[in-house]
C-alpha positions, -999 to +999 in steps of 0.1 A: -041+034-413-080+034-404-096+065-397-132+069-382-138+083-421-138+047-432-155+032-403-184+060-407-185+051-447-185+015-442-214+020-418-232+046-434-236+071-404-217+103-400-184+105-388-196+123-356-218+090-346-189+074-348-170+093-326-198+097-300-207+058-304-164+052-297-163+075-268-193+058-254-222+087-252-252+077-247-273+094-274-261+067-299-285+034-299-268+001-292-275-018-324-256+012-337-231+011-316-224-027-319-229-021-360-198+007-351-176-015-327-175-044-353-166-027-381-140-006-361-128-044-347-129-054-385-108-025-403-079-031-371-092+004-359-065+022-333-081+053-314-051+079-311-056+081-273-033+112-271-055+134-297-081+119-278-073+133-246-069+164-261-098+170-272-116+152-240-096+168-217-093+135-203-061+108-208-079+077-195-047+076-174-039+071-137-005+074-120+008+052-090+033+073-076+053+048-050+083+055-027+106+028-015+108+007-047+146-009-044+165-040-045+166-042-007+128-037-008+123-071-029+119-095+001+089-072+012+067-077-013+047-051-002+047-028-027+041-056-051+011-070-041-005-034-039+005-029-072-011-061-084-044-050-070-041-016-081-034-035-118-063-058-116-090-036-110-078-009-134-080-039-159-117-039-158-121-001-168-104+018-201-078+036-177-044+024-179-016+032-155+016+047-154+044+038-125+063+066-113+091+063-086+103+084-063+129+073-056+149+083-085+167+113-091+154+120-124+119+123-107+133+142-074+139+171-096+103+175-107+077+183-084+041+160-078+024+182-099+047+187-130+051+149-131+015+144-130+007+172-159+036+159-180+021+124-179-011+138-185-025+116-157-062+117-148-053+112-112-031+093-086-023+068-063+003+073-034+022+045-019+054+042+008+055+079+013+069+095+042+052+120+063+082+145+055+082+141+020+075+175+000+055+155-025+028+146+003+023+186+010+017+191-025-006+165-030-026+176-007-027+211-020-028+200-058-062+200-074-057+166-091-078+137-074-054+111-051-062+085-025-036+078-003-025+044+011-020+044+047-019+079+051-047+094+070-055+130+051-087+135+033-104+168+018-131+168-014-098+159-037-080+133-017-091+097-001-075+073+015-072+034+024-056+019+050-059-012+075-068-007+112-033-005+123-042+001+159-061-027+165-039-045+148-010-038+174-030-039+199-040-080+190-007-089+186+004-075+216-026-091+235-018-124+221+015-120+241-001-106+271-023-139+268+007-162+269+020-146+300+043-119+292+046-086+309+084-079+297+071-072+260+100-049+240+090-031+202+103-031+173+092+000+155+093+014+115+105+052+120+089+085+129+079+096+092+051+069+090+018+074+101+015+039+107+046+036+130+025+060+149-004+036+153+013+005+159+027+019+191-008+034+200-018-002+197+008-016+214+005+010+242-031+008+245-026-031+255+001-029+279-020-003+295-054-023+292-033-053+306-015-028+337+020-040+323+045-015+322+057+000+295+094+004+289+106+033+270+136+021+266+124-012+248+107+009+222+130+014+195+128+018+158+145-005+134+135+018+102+116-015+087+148-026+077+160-060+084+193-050+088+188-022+111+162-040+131+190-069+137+216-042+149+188-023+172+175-054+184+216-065+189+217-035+214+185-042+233+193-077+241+228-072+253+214-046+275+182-060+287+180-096+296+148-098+312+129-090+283+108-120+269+091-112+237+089-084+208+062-069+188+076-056+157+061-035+133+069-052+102+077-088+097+110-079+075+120-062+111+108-093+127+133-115+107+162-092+118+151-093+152+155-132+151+190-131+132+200-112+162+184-135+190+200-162+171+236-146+176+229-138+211+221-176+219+188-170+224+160-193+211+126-182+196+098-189+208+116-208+239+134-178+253+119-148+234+086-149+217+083-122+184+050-115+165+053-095+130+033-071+110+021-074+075+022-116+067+046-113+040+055-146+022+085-149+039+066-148+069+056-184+068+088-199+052+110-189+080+122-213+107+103-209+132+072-200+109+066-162+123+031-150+146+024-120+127-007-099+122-019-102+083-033-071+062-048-078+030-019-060+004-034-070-029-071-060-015-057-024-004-041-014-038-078-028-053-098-004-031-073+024-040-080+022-074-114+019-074-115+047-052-097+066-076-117+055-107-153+065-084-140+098-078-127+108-115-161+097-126-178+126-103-179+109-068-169+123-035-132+108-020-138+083+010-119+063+035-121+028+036-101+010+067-097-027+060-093-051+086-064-074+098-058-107+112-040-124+136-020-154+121-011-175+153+024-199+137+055-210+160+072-175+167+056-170+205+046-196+233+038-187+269+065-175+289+090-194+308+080-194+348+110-185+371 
């Protein structure tokens, strides 16, 4: 196996200019540098990353830490796409990354931090987690650098990126409002999510804007589950005829919203109009092609991780709110008059 002893002896510099040229310090020139990187290419050269993170301090390692990854979760996509962004910008530095679930039991019995200093991660990336979660506490109070995705908390060691979820509500609920409906129900996630809590700002901020009357009653939360959103949405139509369209919080809720309208008899948009949130593929495959309010997935887990990489290189952690888009397809038209 290659050693930087042969590199340095094939290029005729000390083994410590070979080490200071591999771990990129800046007091090496670059003709010697290149001269260094060639060689190394040439003898099949393979850093030991773990020695070198010993003696750096430093693993060249991030961790995504995400909640929610399971079979059911697959027709989301959600956590997908992040990770994908997440991926491709890590690809550009020398960090690599390391997927830890929380879901498992195996990783329920450690805590954030032991997970973190067993994987000798450089920092972290949060996704999916609840507001009730004891990891979320301790990541907070942890001293290893973390941005947060859609969580709002932010102190000198944590960041956070999210979309502008209460504008976001409140569009798709004025794009109903605009086709003429007052009776407007919603479907929303569950009270551990921040942005459950903001889509219903949203939403009430509109009705409110609009003097339509909100309906505490036709607020109820479907867990972003498609099955849960069917049976909840079940309920609320039996009970409530007069209602004419649904803002749900997620477009996987949406979808089980319509299974239900379907059982009931009840035709979308002719009889009930439903706008989403999130523009998940399925979202424009489904018959009718759902009215949903698009955030940019891949683009969040991007930002995250360059976040992440800005502040392990000495920079300060930042918020950065991205912003979302109304997708107008065949899921709402204006309301039926008498």
């Amino acid at each position: 196996m290659t050693t930087i002893k042969d590199i340095a002896k094939a290029a005729g510099v000390s083994v410590t200019t070979v080490s200071r040229a591999l771990n990129g310090y800046s007091d090496v020139s670059e003709k010697t540098r290149k001269k260094i990187m060639d060689i190394a290419k040439q003898l099949n050269y393979s850093p030991n990353t773990l020695a070198r993170s010993l003696v750096m301090n430093k693993s060249k390692t991030i961790g995504l830490l995400v909640s929610g990854m399971t079979r059911s979760a697959l027709k989301d996509n959600f956590t997908f796409e992040v990770m994908t962004g997440v991926n491709d910008y890590i690809a550009k530095t020398d960090y690599d990354v390391i997927l830890f679930n929380t879901n498992s039991t195996k990783q329920r019995e450690k805590t954030y931090s032991q997970l973190c200093r067993e994987r000798r991660v450089d920092g972290v990336i949060l996704q999916g987690i609840k507001t009730d979660d004891p990891y979320l506490t301790e990541v907070v109070e942890s001293d290893i650098p973390c941005v947060l995705i859609d969580i709002p908390i932010q102190s000198d060691r944590v960041g956070y990126v999210t979309t502008d979820n209460v504008y976001g509500a409140k569009k798709a609920v004025q794009h109903l409002l605009e086709l003429g409906h007052r009776n407007i129900a919603m479907m929303n996630g569950h009270d551990y999510a921040f942005v459950s809590k903001q889509r219903l700002q949203g939403f009430c901020e509109a009705m409110q804007e609009a003097n339509a009357p909100i309906q505490k009653e036709w607020i109820v939360n479907g867990d972003f589950s498609e099955e849960m959103a069917e049976a909840r949405a079940y309920e609320l139509f039996t009970k409530h005829e007069n209602i004419t369209a649904v803002f749900c919080a997620s477009d996987l809720m949406a979808l089980g919203v319509m299974k239900a309208l379907k059982q009931l008899g009840l035709r979308v948009p002719e009889d009930v109009s439903v706008v989403g949130y999130d523009d998940i593929l399925l979202a424009s495959y489904v018959s009718p092609a759902l009215t949903t309010i698009a955030q940019n997935k891949f683009q969040m887990g991007y930002e995250a991780a360059s976040m992440l990489i800005d502040m392990l290189e000495g920079n300060e952690a930042k918020v950065v709110t991205l912003r979302t888009q109304l997708v107008v397809r065949e899921s709402t038209t204006e309301v039926k008059k008498g």
